[in-house]
C-alpha positions as CSV (number, residue, x, y, z in Angstrom):
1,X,-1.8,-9.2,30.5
2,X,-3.9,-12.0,29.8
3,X,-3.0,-14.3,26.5
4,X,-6.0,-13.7,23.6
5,X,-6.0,-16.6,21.6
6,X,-7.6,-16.1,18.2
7,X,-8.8,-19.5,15.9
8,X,-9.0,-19.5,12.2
9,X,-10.9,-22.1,11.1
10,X,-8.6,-24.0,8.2
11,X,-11.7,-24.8,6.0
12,X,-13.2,-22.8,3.3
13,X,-16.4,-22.8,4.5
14,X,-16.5,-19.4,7.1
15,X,-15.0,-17.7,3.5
16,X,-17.9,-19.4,1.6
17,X,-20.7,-18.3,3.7
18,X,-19.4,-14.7,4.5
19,X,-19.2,-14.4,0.7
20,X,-23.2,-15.9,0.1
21,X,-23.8,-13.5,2.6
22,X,-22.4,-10.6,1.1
23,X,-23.5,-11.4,-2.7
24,X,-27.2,-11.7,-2.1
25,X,-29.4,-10.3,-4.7
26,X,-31.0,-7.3,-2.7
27,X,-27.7,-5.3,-2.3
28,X,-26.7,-3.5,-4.9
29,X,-23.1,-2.6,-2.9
30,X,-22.7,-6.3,-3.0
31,X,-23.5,-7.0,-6.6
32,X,-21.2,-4.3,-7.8
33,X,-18.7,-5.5,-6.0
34,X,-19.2,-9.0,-6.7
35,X,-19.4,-8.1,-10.4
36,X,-15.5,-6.0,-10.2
37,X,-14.2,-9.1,-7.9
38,X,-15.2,-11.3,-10.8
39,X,-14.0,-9.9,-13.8
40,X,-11.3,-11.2,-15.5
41,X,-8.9,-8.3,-16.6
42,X,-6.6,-11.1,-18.3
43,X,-9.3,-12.0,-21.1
44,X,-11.1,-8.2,-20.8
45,X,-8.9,-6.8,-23.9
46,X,-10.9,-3.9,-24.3
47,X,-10.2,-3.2,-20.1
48,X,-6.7,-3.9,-20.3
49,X,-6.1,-1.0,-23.8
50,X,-7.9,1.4,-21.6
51,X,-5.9,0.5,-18.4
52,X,-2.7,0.8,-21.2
53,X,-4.0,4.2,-22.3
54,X,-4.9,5.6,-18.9
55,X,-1.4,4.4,-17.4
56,X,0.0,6.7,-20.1
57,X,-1.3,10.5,-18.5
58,X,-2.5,9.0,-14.7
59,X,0.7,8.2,-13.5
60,X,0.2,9.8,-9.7
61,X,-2.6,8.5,-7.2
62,X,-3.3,10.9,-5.1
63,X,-6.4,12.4,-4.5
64,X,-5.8,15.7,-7.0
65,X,-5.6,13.2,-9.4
66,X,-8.1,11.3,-8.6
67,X,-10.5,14.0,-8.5
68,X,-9.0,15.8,-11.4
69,X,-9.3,12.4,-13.4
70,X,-12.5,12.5,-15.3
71,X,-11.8,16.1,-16.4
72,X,-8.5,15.3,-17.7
73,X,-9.8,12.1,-20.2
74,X,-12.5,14.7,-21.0
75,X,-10.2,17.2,-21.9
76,X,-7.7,14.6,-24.0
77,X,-11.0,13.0,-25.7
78,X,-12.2,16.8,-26.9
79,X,-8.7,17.1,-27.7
80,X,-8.2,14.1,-30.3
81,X,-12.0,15.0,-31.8
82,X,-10.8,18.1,-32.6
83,X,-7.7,16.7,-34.0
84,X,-9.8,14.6,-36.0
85,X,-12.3,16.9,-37.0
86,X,-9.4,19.0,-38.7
87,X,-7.6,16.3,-40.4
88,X,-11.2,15.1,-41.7
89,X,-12.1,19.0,-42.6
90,X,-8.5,18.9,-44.8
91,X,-9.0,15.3,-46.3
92,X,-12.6,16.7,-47.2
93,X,-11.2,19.7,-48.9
94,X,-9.0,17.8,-50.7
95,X,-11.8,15.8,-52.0
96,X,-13.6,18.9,-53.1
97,X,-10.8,19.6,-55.2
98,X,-10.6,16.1,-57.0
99,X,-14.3,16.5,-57.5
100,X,-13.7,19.8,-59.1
101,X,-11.0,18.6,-61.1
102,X,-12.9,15.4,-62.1
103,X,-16.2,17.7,-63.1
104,X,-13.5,20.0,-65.4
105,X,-12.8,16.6,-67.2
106,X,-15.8,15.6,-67.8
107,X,-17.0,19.1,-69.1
108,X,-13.9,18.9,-71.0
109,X,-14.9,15.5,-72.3
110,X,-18.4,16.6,-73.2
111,X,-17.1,19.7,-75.1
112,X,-14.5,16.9,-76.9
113,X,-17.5,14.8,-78.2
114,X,-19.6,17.7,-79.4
115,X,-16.9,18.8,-81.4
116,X,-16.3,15.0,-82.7
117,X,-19.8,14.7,-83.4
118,X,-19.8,18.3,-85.2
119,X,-17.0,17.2,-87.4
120,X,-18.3,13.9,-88.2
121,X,-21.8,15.3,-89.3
122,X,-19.8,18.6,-91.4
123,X,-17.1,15.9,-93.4
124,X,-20.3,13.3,-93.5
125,X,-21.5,14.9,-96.8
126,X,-17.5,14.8,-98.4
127,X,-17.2,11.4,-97.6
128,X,-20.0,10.2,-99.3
129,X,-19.3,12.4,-101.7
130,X,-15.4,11.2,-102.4
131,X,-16.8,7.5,-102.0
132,X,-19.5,8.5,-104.9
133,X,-16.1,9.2,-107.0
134,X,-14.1,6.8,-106.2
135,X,-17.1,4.3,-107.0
136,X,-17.5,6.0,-110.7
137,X,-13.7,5.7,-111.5
């Protein structure tokens, strides 16, 4: 067999121009791909809590998995709405019942003052009259 000798070039310049080649502007492969090649996870917080959250229930790649993937966050994301929704339906029916027991006060306050002002006008005409005496003594 005949020796195949294969060069490398030790400059960065057959990395450079493959790379210009691959990121022109025309190909959208290439710009996507340029675009995930230059993304910093390391200052992406929001990427890395979602690569923290997804680690949690994708823990096997395989192709089930993968295919299985989007139906699975779909099926965790209805999950915690509905979660929410009931913990927001009891929160709201407890507020109801504050609301009801705030409106009792304040009909309970109303009736208080009517009965104030009922008293004050019915004793109105003794206290002037008992000042009227006490100013003749």
């Amino acid at each position: 067999m005949a020796d195949v000798k294969v060069e490398v070039p030790t400059d960065s310049s057959a990395v450079i121009h493959s790379s210009s080649a691959a990121s022109q502007p025309n190909n959208p492969l290439s710009r996507k791909l340029n675009k995930i090649l230059e993304t910093r996870l390391d200052s992406d917080k929001e990427m890395l809590e979602a690569l923290k959250a997804l680690s949690v229930f994708f823990t096997e790649n395989s192709l089930r998995t993968r295919r299985n993937l989007r139906g699975d966050i779909e099926r965790r994301s209805l999950s915690i709405n509905e979660e929410f929704a009931r913990i927001f339906k009891e929160v709201k029916e407890e507020l109801e019942s504050v609301n009801e027991d705030v409106q009792a006060m304040s009909t309970c306050c109303e009736e208080m003052t009517s009965r104030l002002k009922a008293a004050k006008e019915q004793t109105q005409d003794l206290i002037v009259k008992t000042n009227k005496l006490q100013g003749e003594k």
